[in-house]
C-alpha positions in Angstrom: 0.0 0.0 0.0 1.7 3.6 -0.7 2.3 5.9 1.9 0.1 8.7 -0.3 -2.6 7.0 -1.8 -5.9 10.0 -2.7 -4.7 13.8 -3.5 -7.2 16.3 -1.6 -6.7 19.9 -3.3 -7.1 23.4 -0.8 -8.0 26.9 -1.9 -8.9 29.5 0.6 -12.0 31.7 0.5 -12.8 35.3 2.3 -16.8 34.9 0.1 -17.9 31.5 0.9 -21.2 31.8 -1.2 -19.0 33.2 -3.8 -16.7 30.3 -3.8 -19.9 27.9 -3.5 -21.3 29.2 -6.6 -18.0 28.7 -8.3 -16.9 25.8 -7.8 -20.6 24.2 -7.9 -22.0 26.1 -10.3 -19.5 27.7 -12.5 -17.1 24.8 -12.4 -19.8 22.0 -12.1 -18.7 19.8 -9.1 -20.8 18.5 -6.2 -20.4 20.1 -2.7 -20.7 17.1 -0.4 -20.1 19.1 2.8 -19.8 22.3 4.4 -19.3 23.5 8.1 -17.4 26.3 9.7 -14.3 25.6 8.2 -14.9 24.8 4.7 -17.1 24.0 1.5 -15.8 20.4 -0.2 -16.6 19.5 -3.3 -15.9 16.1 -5.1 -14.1 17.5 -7.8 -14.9 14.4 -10.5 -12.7 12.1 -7.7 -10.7 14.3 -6.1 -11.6 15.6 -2.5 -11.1 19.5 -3.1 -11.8 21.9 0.0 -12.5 25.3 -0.2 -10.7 26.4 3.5 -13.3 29.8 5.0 -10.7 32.7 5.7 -11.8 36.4 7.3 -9.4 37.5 5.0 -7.1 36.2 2.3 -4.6 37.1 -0.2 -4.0 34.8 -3.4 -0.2 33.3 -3.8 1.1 34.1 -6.4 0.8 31.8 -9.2 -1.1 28.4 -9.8 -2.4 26.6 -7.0 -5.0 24.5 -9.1 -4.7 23.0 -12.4 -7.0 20.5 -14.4 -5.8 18.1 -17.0 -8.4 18.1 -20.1 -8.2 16.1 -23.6 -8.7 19.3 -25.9 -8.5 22.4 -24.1 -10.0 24.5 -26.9 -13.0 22.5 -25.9 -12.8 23.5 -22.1 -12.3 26.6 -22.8 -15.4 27.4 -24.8 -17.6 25.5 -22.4 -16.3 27.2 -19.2 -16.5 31.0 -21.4 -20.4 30.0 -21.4 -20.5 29.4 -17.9 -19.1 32.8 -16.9 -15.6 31.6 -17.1 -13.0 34.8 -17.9 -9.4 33.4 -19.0 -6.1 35.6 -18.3 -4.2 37.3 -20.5 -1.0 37.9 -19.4 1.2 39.6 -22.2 4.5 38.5 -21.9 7.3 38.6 -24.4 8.1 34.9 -23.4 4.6 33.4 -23.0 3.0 34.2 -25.9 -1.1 33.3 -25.9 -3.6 33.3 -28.7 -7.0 35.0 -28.7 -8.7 32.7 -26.3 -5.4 32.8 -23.5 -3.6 29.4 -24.5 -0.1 29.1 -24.1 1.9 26.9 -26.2 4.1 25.7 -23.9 5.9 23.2 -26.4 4.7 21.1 -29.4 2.2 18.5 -27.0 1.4 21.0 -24.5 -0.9 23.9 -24.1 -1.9 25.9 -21.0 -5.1 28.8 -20.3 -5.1 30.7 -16.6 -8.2 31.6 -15.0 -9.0 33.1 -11.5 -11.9 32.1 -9.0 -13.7 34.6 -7.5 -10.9 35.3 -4.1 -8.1 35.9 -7.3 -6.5 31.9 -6.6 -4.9 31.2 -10.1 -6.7 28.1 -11.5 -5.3 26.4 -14.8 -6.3 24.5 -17.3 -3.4 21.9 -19.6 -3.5 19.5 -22.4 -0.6 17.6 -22.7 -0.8 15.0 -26.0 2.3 12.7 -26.2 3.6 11.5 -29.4 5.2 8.2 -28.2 
C-alpha cells in the first residue's frame, strides 16, 4: 500500500457563497459538505476543499490546475459558464486569442482566476510516443 494513496486539493475563501457558486456552479462539481471551516466539493474524484478565511490574499501563481483532452474545448464551455481566461502579455509566453499558451509542441496551457483571485489552470498535454 503507498504511503500517499488520494490527493485532496485546498484553496482558501474570504466569500464563501461566492466560492460555492463557483466551484458548484460555475465549475460543475458537487459540494458534499460544508461546516465552519470549509465548503468540499468532489471535484470528479478528487476531494477538493474550499478552507473559509476572514481575509485572504491569493499566492502568487497556480495553486489548481485540471488536465483536459482538448483544451479548446474547455475553454469554450467554461466562457459560457461565466468563465473569464487571463491574458498575461508576456514577451516569453505568448497566448492566442482565447489565453492558451503553447508551452511546447504537446502542450498547451489557459489561466483563470476564482472569485478570491486563486490562479486556476487548465493543460492539455498529447504525447507522441
Amino acid at each position: 500500500m503507498p504511503a500517499l494513496s488520494r490527493m485532496v486539493g485546498f484553496v482558501t475563501t474570504s466569500s464563501p457563497d461566492r466560492a460555492r457558486a463557483f466551484y458548484g456552479n460555475t465549475l460543475g462539481f458537487a459540494l458534499t459538505h460544508e461546516d465552519d471551516f470549509a465548503l468540499v466539493f468532489d471535484a470528479n474524484g478528487t476531494m477538493l476543499r474550499v478552507v473559509k478565511a476572514r481575509s485572504f490574499t491569493p499566492a502568487i501563481g497556480t495553486v489548481l490546475g485540471w488536465q483536459v483532452d482538448d483544451i479548446y474545448v474547455a475553454i469554450r464551455e467554461l466562457i459560457k459558464r461565466g468563465v473569464r481566461f487571463e491574458q498575461y502579455n508576456l514577451p516569453f509566453m505568448p497566448q492566442d486569442e482565447l489565453g492558451v499558451w503553447k508551452a511546447s509542441e504537446t502542450d498547451r496551457v489557459a489561466w483563470f482566476k476564482d472569485p478570491d483571485g486563486n490562479v486556476l489552470s487548465l493543460s492539455e498535454h498529447k504525447r507522441t510516443d
